[in-house]
C-alpha positions in Angstrom: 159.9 43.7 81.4 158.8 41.3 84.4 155.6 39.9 85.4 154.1 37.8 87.7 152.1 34.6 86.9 149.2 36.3 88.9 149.7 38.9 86.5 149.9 36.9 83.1 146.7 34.6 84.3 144.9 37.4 83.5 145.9 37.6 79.5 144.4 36.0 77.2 146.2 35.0 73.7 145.6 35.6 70.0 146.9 33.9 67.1 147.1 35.4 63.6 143.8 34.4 62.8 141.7 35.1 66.2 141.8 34.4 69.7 143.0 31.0 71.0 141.5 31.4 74.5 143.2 32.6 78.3 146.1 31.0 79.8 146.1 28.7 82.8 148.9 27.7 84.0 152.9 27.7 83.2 155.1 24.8 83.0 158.8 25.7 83.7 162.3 23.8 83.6 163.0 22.5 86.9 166.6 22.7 86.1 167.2 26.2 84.0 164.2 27.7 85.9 163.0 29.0 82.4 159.0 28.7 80.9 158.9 26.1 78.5 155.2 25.8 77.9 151.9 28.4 78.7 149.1 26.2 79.7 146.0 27.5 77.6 142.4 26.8 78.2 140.4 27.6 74.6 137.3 28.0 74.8 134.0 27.0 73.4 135.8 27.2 69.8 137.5 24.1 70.9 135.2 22.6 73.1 137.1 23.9 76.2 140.1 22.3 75.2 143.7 22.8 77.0 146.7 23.0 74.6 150.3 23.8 75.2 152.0 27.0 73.4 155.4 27.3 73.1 157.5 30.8 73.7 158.6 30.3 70.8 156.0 31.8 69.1 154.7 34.3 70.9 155.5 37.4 69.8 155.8 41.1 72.0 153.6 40.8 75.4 150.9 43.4 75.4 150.2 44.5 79.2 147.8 47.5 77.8 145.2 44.6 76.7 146.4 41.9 78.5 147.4 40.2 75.9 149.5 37.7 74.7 150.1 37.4 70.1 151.0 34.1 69.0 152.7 33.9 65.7 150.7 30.6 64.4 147.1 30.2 63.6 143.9 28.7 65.3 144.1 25.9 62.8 148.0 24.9 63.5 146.5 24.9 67.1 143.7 22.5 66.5 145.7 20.4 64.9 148.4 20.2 67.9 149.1 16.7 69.5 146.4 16.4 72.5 147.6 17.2 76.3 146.3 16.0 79.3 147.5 18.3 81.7 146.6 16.1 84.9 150.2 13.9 84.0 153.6 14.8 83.4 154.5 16.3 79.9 156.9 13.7 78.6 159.7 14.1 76.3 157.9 11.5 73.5 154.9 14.3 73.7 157.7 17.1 73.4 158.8 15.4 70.2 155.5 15.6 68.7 154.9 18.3 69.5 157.6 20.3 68.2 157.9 18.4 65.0 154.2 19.4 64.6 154.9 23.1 64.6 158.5 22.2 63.0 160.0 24.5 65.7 163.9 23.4 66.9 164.5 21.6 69.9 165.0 23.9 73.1 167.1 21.6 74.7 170.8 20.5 73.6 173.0 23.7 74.4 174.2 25.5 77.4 171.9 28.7 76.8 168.8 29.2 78.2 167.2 27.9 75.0 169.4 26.0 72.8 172.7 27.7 72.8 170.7 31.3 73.3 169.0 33.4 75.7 165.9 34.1 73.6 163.3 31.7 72.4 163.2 33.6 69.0 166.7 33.1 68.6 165.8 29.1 67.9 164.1 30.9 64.8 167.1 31.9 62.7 165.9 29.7 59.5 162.1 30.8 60.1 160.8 33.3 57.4 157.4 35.4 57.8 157.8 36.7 61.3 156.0 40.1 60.5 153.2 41.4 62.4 150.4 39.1 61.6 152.0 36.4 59.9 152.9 33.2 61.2 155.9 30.8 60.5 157.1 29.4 58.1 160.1 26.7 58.0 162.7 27.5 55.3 163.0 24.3 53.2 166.8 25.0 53.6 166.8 24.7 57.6 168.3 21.6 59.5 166.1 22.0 62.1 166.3 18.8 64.1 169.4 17.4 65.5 168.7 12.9 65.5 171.5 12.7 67.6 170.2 15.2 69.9 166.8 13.7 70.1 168.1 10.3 70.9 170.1 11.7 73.5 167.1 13.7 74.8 164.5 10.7 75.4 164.7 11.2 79.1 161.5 12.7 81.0 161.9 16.8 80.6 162.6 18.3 84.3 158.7 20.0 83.8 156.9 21.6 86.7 153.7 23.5 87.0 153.8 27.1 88.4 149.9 26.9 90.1 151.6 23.8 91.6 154.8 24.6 93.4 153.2 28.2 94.2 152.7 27.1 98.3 155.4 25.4 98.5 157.5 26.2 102.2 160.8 27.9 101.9 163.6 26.7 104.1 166.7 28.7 104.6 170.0 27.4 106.0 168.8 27.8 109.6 165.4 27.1 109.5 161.7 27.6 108.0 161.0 31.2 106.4 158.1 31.1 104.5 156.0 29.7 101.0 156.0 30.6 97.5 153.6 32.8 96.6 154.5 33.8 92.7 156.7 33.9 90.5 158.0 36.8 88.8 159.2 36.3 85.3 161.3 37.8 81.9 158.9 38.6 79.2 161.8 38.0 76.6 163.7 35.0 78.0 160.3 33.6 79.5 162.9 32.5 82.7 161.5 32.9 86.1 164.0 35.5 87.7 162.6 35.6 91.1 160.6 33.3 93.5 158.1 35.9 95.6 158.2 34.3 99.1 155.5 35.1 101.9 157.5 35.3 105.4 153.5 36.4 107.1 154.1 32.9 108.9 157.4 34.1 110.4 157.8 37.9 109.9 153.7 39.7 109.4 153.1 41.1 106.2 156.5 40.6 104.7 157.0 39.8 101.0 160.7 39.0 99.7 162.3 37.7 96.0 164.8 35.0 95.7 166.4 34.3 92.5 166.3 30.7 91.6 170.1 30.6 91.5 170.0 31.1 95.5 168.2 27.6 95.8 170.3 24.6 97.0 167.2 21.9 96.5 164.2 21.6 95.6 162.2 18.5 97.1 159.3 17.8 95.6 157.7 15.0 97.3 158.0 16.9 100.1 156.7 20.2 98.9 159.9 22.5 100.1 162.0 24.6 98.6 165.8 25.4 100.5 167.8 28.4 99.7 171.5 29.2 100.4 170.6 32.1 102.8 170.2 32.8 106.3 166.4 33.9 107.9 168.2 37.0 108.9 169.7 37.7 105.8 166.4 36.9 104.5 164.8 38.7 107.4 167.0 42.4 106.9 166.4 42.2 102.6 164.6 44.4 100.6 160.8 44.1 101.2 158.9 43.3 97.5 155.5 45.2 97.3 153.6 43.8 94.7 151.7 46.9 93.8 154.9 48.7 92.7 156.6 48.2 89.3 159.9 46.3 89.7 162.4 48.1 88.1 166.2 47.3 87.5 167.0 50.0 90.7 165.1 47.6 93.1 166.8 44.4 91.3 170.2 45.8 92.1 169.3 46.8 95.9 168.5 42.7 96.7 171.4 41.8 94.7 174.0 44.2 96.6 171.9 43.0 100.3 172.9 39.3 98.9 176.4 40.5 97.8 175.7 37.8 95.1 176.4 38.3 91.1 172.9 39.5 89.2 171.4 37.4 86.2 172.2 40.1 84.2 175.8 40.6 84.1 175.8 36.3 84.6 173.7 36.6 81.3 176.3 39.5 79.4 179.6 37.7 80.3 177.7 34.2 78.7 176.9 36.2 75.7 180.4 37.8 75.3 182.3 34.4 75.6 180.2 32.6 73.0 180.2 35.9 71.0 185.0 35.0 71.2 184.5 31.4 71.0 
């Protein structure tokens, strides 16, 4: 299923052993486009403090309650490595982190996470992953990669969605817009489409573009460009937030782009690892 971050701002998050407190903000991969981190603000139980979960751990999104489960307890979250979200989440902080919760590094293969397309799939030596448990490292499980973190020690490519939400939108030809959220994959956590406002341009006009479409991404100068036209932007499918967004609307702005959809990108990845 997708949502929007406007959506998920409203959810708050519970981990096995009570709530944990409302999410904030998202921090995504600049270069897979994917969630790496949800930005949580806790509450008085930890004196308001902000600390980074992992989609790793959470476990199936509940839109009914707005709610998010985490699959680790308050106490593993009191005891994660402190976060000031006013600078850049570093790879040193990363490694902490994750060693902390003894989760595998996301980073190091061509998938989405790892070598896969699903956080939990990083989880394959993890035991205790029913309904109200949290997890558990097998003894067994080699985990963490040296070689990998040495070769990882590099800043991560980490941006904030409340951030880059107002950025402009340039097409090939000229200006079309700004960002105005994000719509995202509850199971991969990757952000499948940027929602751009055209009102600027073309009044009252809402369109998606799929990361893949972008050709650069400045950030010191706050603008996104994409490899389309205005018109083609102009003549696409118009995106009403209101209205679910169902695979049937997906496939209409793919065939307007005459461009290849995530999905069937995402099946023919699966099937060559699947013969390798």
């Amino acid at each position: 299923m997708l949502h929007t971050t406007k959506e998920l701002e409203e959810f708050s998050l519970d981990a096995t052993d009570g709530p944990i407190g409302r999410l904030k903000d998202l921090y995504f991969d600049d270069q897979a486009w994917v969630v790496r981190y949800l930005v949580v603000e806790t509450g008085s139980w930890l004196a308001s403090r902000k600390v980074l979960i992992s989609p790793i751990a959470i476990g199936k999104v509940n839109a009914i309650d707005k709610l998010l489960p985490v699959k680790i307890s308050r106490e593993q979250v009191k005891g994660s490595p402190d976060i000031d979200t006013a600078k850049p989440v570093s790879r040193q902080y990363e490694l902490n982190y994750f060693s902390h919760y003894g989760y595998p590094y996301y980073w190091g293969g061509t998938g989405l996470w790892a070598g896969g397309l699903y956080p939990s799939e990083l989880l394959p030596g993890y035991v205790g992953l029913g309904e109200g448990e949290h997890l558990e490292p097998r003894s067994d499980a080699p985990f963490h990669d040296g070689e990998i973190a040495d070769k990882a020690l590099g800043d991560p490519h980490l941006r904030s969605c409340e951030a880059v939400a107002g950025y402009h939108v340039e097409a090939n030809d000229g200006a079309i817009g700004h960002i105005d959220d994000f719509i995202l994959d509850e199971r991969t956590w990757a952000i499948r489409y940027l929602v751009v406002d055209t009102s600027n341009w073309w009044l009252g006009h809402k369109v998606l573009i799929a990361p893949q479409w972008t050709r650069k991404v400045n950030w010191s100068d706050s603008t996104v460009s994409i490899n389309l036209s205005r018109e083609a932007v102009r003549s696409s499918p118009t995106y009403d937030p209101s209205l679910p967004l169902g695979r049937n609307e997906e496939m209409k702005i793919y065939h307007h782009y005459e461009l290849p959809s995530y999905w069937t990108q995402e099946a023919a990845r699966a099937s060559t690892v699947m013969t390798d």
